[in-house]
C-alpha positions as CSV (number, residue, x, y, z in Angstrom):
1,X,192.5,158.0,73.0
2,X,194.7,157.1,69.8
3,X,196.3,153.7,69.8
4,X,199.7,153.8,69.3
5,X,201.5,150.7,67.8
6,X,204.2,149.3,68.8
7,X,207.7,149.7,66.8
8,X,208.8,146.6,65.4
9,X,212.6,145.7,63.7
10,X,212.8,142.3,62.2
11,X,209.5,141.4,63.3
12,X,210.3,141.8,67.1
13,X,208.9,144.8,69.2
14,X,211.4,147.6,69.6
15,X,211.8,148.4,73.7
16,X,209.6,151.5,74.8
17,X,211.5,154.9,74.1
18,X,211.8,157.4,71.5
19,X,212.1,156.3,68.0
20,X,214.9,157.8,66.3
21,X,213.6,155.9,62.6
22,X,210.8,156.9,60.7
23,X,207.7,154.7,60.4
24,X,204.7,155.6,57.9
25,X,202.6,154.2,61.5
26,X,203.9,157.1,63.3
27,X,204.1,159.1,61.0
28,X,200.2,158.5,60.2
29,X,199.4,159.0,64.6
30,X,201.3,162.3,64.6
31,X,199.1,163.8,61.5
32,X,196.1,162.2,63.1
33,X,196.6,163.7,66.6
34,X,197.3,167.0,64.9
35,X,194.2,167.0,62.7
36,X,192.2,166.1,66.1
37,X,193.8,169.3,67.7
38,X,196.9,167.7,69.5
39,X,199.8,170.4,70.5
40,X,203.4,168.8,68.3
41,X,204.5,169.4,72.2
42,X,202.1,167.0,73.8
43,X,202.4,164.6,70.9
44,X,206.1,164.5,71.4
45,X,206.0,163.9,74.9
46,X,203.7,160.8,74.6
47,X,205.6,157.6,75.0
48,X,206.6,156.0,71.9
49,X,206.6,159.3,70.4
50,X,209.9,161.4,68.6
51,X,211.7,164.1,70.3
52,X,210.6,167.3,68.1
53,X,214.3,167.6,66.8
54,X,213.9,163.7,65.1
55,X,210.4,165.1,63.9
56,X,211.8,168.2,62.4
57,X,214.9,165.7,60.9
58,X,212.1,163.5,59.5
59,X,210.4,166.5,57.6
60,X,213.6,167.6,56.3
61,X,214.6,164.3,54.3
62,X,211.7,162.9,53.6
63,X,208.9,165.0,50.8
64,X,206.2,162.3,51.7
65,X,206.0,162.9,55.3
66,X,206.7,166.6,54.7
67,X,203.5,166.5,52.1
68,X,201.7,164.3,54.7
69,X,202.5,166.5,57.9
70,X,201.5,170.2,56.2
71,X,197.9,168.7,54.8
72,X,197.3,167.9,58.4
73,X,198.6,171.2,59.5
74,X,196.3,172.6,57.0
75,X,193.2,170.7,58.4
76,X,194.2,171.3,61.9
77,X,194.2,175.5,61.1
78,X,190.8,175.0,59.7
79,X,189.3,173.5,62.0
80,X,190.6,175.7,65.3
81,X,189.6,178.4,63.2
82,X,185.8,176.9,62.4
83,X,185.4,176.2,66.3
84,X,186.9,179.7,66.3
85,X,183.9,181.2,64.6
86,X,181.2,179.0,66.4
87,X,182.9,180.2,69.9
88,X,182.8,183.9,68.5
89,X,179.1,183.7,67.0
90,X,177.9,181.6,70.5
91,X,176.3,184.4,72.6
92,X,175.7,183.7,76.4
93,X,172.4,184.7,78.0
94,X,173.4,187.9,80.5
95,X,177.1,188.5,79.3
96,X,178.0,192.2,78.1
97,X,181.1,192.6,77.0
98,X,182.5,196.4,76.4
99,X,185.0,197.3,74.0
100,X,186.6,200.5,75.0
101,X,188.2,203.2,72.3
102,X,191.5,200.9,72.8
103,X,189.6,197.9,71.4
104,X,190.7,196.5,74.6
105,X,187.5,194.1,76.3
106,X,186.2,195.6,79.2
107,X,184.4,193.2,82.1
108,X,180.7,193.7,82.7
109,X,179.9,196.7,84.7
110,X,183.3,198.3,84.3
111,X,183.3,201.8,82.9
């Protein structure tokens, strides 16, 4: 699991809560657990982590972290949609699937 490190002010660690002042350290752990396929909603609900609201604040006045935040968005969207493919092109031994006229998938067996 990704370390998180500590917030620090005047070279004293912050108490545990949400941090309502950007850091480029969390900053750098949000994009990272997004590029490694983390929900915003689960990062946000890890300890030490922003409320979504601060995160969406933290986007809106500052270009680096905006820049930073939609390259990992990016990489995130490429790869759910690689493992996408590789689920779609795996084939399971014994497992018929039936598309009926409403392109609607049908169980085995059904009619």
């Amino acid at each position: 699991m990704l370390e998180i490190p500590p917030a620090t002010r005047n070279n004293r660690i912050v108490p545990a809560g949400r941090p309502s002042s950007y850091t480029p350290e969390i900053a750098d752990a949000i994009c990272e657990c997004l590029v490694n396929g983390e929900s915003l909603r689960r990062i946000c609900d890890r300890d030490g982590m922003p409320h979504p609201s601060t995160l969406c604040r933290w986007l809106e006045g500052n270009p680096a972290f905006r820049e930073q935040y939609a390259r990992a968005r990016e990489l995130q969207a490429d790869i759910l949609a690689a493992e996408t493919l590789s689920i779609a092109d795996t084939t399971e031994e014994g497992v018929i699937i039936k598309i009926d006229k409403d392109a609607t998938s049908l169980p085995s067996g059904a009619t």
